[in-house]
N, C-alpha and C positions, 0 to 999 in steps of 0.2 A: 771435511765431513765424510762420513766412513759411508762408502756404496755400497747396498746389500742388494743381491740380485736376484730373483724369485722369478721364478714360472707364472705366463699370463698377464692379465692385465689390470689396472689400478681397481681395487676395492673384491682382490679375488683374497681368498684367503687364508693362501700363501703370505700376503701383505702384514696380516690382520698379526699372523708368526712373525715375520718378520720384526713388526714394534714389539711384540710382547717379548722375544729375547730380547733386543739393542736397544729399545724406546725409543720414543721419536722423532730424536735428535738424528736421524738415518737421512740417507739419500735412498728411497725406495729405486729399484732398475727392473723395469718389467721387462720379462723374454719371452721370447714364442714358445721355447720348448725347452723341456729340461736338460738338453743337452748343451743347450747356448747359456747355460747357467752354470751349470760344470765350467764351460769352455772360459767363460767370462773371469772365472773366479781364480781358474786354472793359469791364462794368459796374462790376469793380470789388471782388467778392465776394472773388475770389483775385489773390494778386499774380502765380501764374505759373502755365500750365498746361501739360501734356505730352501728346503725343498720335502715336499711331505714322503715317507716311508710307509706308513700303515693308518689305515682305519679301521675302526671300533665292526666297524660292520661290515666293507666292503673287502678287508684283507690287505695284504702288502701290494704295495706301489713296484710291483716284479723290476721293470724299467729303473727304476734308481737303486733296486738292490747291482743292477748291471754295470749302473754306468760308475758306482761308486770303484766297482774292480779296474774301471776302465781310466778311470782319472790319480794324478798324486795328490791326491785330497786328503784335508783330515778332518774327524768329524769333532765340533767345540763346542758343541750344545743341541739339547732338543727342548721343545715346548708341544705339551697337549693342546692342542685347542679345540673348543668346545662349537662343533660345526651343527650352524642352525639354516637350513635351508629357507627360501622362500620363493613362491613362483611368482614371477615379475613381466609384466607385457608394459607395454605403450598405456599413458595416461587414456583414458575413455573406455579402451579393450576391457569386454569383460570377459570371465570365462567363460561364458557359452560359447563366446568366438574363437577359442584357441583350437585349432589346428595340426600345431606342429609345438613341441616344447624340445627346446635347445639346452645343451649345456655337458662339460665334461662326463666321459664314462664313468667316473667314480661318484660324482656326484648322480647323476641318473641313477648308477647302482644303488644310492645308499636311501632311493625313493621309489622302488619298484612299487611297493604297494599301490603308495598313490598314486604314482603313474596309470596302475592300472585300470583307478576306479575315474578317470578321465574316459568317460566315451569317444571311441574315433579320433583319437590323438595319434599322434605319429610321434617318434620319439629322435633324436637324430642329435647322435655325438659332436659335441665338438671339441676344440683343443683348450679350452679353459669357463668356466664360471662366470666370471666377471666379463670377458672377452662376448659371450651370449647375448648379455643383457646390452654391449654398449653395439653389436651388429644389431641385433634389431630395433633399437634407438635411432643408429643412423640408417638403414634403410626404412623404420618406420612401417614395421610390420604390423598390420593390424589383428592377423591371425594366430599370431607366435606368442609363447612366452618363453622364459629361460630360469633355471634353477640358478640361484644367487645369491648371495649376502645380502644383508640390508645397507650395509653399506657398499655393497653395487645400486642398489637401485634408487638409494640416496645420490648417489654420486652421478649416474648419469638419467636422475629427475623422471624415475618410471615410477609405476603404481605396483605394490603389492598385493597381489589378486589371494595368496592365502598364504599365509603363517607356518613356522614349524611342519614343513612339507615331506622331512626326513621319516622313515616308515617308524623310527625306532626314537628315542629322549635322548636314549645314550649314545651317543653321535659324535667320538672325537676324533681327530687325525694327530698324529705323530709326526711333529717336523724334526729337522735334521739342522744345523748349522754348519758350514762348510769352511773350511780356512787352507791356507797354504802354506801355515805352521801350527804344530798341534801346541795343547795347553797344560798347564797340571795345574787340575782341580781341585780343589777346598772342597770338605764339606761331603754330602751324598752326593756319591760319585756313580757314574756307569762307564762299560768300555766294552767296544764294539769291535769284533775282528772278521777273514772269513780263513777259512782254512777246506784240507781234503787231503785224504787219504787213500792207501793203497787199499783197491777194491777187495776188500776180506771179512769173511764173518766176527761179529764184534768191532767193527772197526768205529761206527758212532759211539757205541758204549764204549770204547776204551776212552776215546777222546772227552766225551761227557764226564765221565767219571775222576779227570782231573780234579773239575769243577766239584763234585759233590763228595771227595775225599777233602775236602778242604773248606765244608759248607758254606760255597760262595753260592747265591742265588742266581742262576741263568733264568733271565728274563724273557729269552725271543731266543727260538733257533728257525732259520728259513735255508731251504734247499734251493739250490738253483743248480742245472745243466751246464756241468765243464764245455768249453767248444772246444771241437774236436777229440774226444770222448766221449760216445755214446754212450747213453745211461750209466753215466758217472757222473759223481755231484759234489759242488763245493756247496759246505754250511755257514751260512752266518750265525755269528751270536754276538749278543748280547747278555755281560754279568753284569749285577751288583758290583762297585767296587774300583779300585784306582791301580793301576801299576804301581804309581807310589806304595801300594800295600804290599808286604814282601809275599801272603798269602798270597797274592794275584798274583804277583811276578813269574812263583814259583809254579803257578796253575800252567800263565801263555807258557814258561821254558816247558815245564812236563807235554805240553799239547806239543809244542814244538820238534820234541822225540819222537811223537806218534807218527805227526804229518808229514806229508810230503808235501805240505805246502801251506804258507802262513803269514799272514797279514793283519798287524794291527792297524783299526783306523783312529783309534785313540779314545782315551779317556776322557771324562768332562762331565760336568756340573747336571746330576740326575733331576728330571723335572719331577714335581712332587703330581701326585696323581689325583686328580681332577675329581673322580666320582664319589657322590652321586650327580647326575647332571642339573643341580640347580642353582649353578655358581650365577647367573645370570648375564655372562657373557655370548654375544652373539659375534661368528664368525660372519 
């Protein structure tokens, strides 16, 4: 049975990515932190890991844009999925009793509004979703809730105190598939590199312009901070498209001229795009 290893704990929904690439013939392998998920997949523990990149609302997952430089990863799939918050305490808790509401930064982020219209709530990160709801389960918080899937709080037998708690409808994240040999894609394809250049005027636009001399669609560019080079920055992208395509090939070699530095993390099977949000799947 193929181990797939994901961030956090059963019914987070990272999990939820997980069956919807491989399906549910998987061994799900929950980790503490994204780095033990990399490490797992990298060493050898799990054959594939999943791991979210960006959200609709809250922005890139910066940390896995980092760790993907940092690992020999390849990336062999992504899936949207359709994240529907819910705030979940202990059976009897109502909300006037809530306190304190737990649950990942990104999930918090992607509920400020209603966080806010909570009176006297305290807000307080932790390291996963699902992970929330199952600490105040066993401690038996009466004060607490946590932001969670419905399948957290089916899973660990809590009450949902209110529905659809995300500020926004359109509420997806962007996972990532992880392998430690890359694939070639059938089909709509995308492919993911990062690269960087000699600090010079024009120097994104020359490297862009491989791309749209060749009207390939770039989907996603993200800057992140060279270490050890101050304010100098390596770009992620993401096009439309396969290596297999001799257009693309000819795109990464031309980039390849520009940079000084260049890494594909590979091609693979483009997910089809979700909106508008009422596919009626819940994260």
């Amino acid at each position: 049975m193929t181990r797939v290893a994901f961030q956090g704990e059963r019914g987070a929904y990272s999990e939820s990515a997980a069956i919807a690439l491989f399906g549910a013939d998987i061994e799900v392998v929950p980790m503490p932190s994204f780095e033990e998920v990399y490490q797992s997949v990298s060493g050898g523990a799990c054959e594939l890991g999943v791991l979210p990149i960006e959200n609709s609302l809250a922005g890139s997952i910066h940390r896995n844009y980092d760790l993907l430089l940092q690992h020999p990863l390849h990336i062999v799939g992504e899936v949207n999925v359709r994240i529907v918050h819910h705030l979940i305490a202990n059976r009897g808790v109502r909300l006037a009793d809530v306190r304190h509401v737990y649950s990942h930064p990104q999930a918090l982020a992607q509920c400020e509004t209603s966080l806010a219209s909570l009176a006297g709530v305290e807000v307080v990160p932790t390291y996963d979703t699902a992970g929330s709801v199952k600490m105040i389960k066993e401690q038996d918080m009466r004060d607490a809730a946590a932001i969670a899937s419905r399948q957290a709080a089916e899973l660990y037998e809590m009450e949902i105190l209110r529905s659809h708690f995300e500020d926004v409808p359109d509420n997806y994240t962007r996972f990532l598939a992880l392998s430690r040999e890359p694939i070639t894609p059938s089909g709509p394809s995308k492919t993911s590199l990062v690269c960087a250049g000699k600090n010079a005027p024009g120097l994104l636009f020359k490297m862009l312009s491989v791309f749209a001399l060749r009207d390939i669609d770039l989907t996603k560019i993200e800057s992140r901070p060279q270490r050890g080079k101050p304010f100098e920055y390596l770009f992620y992208l993401d096009f439309a498209g396969s290596l297999q395509e001799e257009r693309c090939r000819r795109a990464v070699d031309h980039l390849g001229e520009i940079a000084t530095f260049l890494r594909v993390f590979g091609s693979y099977p483009r997910a089809a795009q979700p909106w508008p949000a009422n596919n009626g799947q819940e994260g």
